[in-house]
N, C-alpha and C positions, 0 to 999 in steps of 0.2 A: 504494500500500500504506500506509494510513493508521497510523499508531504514536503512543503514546505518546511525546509531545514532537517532532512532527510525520510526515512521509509520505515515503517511497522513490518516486520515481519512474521508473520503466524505458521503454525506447523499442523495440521489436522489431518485424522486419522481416515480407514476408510469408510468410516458413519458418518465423516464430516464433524466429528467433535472435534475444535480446537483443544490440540494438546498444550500448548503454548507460546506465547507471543511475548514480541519485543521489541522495543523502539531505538533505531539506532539513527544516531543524530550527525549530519556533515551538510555544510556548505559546498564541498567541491563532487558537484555531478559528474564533473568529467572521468570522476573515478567509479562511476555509478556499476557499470558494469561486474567490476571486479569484488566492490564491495560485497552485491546483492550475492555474487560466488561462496564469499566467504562466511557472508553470513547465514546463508543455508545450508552449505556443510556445517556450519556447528553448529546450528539448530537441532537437525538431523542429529547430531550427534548427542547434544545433550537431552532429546527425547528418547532416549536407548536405540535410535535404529541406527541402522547401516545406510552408505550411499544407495547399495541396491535395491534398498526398498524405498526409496522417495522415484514417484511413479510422475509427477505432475508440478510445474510452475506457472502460476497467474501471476502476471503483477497489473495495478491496476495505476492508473493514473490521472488527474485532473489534464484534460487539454483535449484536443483535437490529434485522433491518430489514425495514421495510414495500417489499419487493420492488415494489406494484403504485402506492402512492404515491412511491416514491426519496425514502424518509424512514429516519435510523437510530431508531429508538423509544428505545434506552434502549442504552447501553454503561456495563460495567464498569468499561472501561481507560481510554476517552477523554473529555474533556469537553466533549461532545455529545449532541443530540435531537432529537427529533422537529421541532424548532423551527428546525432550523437548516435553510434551502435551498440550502444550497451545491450540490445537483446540479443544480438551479435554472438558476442565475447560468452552471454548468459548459454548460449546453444551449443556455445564448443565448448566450453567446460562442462556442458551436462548435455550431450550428443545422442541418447538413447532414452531420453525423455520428452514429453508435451510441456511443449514451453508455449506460453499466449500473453499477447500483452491485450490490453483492453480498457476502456473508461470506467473510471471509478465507478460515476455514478452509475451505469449500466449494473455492476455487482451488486453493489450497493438494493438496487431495484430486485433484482435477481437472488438476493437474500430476502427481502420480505413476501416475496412471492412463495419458496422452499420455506420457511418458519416460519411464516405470522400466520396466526390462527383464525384472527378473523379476517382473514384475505381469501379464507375456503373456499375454494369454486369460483374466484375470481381470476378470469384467463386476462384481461383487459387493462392493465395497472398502471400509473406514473408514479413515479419517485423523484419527489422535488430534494434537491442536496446542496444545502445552503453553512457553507464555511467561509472559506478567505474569498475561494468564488461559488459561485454556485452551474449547478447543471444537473440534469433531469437523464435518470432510468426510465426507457421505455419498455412493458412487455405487450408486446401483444400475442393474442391467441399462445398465451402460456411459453413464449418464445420470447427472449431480448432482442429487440429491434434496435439497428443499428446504422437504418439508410440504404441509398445507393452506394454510397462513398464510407460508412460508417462513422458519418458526421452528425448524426439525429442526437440530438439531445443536450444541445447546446442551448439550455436554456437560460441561462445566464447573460447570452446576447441577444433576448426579448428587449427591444426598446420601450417605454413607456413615458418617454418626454421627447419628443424630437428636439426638445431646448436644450437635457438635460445634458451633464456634467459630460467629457471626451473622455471614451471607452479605449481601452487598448486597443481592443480589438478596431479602431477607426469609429469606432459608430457614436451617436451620445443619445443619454438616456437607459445606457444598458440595468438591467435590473441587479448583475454585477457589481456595478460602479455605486448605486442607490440602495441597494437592499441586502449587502455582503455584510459579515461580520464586523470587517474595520469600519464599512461607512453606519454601521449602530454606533459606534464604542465613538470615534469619530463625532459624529451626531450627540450621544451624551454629554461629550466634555465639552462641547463648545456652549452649552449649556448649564452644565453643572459642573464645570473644571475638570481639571486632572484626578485623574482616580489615583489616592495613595492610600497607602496600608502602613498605621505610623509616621506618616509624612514621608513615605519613604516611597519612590516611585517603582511600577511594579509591570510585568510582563504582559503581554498583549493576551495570554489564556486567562492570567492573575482577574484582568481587567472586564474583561466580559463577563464569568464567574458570578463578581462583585452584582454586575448591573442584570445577569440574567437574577441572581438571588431576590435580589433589591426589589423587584417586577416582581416575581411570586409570593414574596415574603409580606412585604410591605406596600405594591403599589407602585413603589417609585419607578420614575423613568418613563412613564406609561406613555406620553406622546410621542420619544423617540420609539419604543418600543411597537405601539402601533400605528407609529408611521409607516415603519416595515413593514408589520404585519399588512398592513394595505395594498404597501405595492406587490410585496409578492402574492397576493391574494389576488391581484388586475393578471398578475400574469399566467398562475393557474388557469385565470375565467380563460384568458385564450387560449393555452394548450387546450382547456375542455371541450371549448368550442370546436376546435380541428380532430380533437381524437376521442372524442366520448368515452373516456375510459370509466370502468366500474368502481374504482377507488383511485384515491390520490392519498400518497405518503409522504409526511413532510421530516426529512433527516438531516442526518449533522449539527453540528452543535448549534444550531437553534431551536432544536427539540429542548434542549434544556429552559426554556425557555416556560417549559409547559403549558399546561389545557386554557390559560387567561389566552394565552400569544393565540394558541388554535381555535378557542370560539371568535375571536376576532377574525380571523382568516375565515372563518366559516360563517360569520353573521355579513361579511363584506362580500363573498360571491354567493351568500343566498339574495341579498339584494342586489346584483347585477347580473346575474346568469341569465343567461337565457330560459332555461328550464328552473324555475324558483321552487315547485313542486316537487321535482326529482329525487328521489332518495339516493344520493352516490354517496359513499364512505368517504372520510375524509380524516385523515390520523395521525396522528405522529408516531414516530417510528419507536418499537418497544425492544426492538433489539439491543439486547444488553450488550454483547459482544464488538467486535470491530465488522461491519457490514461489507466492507471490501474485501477483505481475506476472508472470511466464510463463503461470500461468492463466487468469489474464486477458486475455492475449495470444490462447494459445489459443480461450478461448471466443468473445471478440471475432470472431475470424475464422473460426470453426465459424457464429457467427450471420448472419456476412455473407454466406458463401458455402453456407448453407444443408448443411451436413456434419451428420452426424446424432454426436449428442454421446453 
């Protein structure tokens, strides 16, 4: 699970139980390759098995990626491209295995679909995944949709201001740039100052923590808070509009945010939808685990054993 300021790696068996995870932290990508080598031989190793028995590697990553080349084209969040061959270096050091690289959120979606219980019998599904950027898991007909190009679910460069604020990606207005974690935390302090603990300034997960607590606890913060709520709630209405899916799930760490943040989103496209009537599920994600390496997990082993996805 590739991240800003390095990658999660998780080890799961073949039920798909994760045996164990662990977050290893580096700025320099250009080592990315060799890293992700080394840290799944000791993974591997420190869950008692052998290299022979690790059958399969996902990795999953925020950006835009050439699914047919194992190239990422362009990310928002990390600093990487098209240039870099790290899945490369990942094939030759592990040559007799299912190696696949693929979009976070895509996992991500494809974990609530395999474990969430109330998503039973729902073949139809989006996964909204809102962190540093955001972007959307498609399933349809019980299958991860992924485009012609495997470009679908880029929803993070939904515009919703043609005025608004210039997008990386070129564009302005992106719900990205408006309704990402920094521009909340961002939005708070320009408001309510700098967030310290002790007077002491504190890290950008520290920070969010503070103001997601603050909103469930007490209230506070509530019109940055459902400023967002709003916008990505405009943005939902549109994917809904284009894809009628039978639930939408809203992950990453704006889940923490809990059920205040979600009846907002849910009282703002009941009154703008198209269908106001309509019963679709609408949830935040209950997965305790890490949502991209258990998707990965899963698909790995859908692919190996031929399990229709």
């Amino acid at each position: 699970d590739l991240q800003p300021g390095g990658f999660n790696i998780g080890c799961f068996d073949l039920t798909c139980r994760p045996v164990h995870e662990i977050n290893i932290r580096t700025q320099d990508f250009r080592n990315l390759g060799n890293m992700v080598c080394s840290e799944t031989d000791k993974i591997v190793r420190e869950c008692g098995y052998e290299r022979e028995n690790l059958l399969g590697i996902c990795i999953g990553a925020p950006g835009i990626i050439d699914r047919s080349r194992h190239r990422i084209v362009s990310s928002t969040i990390l600093p990487i491209d098209r240039t870099s061959a790290f899945y490369d270096e990942i094939t030759e050091r592990f040559p007799n295995i299912a190696v696949d690289l693929m979009n976070e959120s895509s996992l991500s979606a494809y974990t609530e679909k395999e474990f969430n219980k109330e998503l039973a019998g729902i073949e139809n599904l989006l996964f909204i995944d809102v962190h540093e950027g955001i972007g959307a898991g498609i399933i349809i007909n019980g299958k991860i949709y992924e485009g012609a190009d495997s470009l679908a679910g880029e929803f993070g460069h939904v515009s919703i201001d043609v005025n608004g604020p210039l997008c990386k990606c070129g564009s302005r207005g992106c719900l990205e740039v408006m309704a990402n974690i920094p521009a909340l935390v961002k939005d708070v302090e320009i408001t309510h100052g700098k967030i310290l603990v002790d007077d002491s300034p504190v890290d950008y997960d520290k920070r969010f923590s503070i103001i997601a607590n603050g909103y469930k606890e007490e209230g506070r913060f509530r019109n940055e808070v459902e400023t967002t709520a709003n916008y990505i709630a405009y943005g939902i209405n549109s994917a809904v509009n284009l894809m009628n899916p039978g639930a939408v799930v809203i992950g990453g760490k704006i889940k923490l945010m809990g059920d205040g943040f979600l009846e907002k989103v849910r009282s703002v496209i009941k009154r703008i939808g198209l269908y106001k009537d309509r019963e679709m599920k609408i949830l935040l994600s209950q997965y305790n685990g890490n949502p991209v390496t258990a998707g990965g997990a899963r698909h790995i082993f859908n692919e190996l054993f031929e399990v229709r996805e």
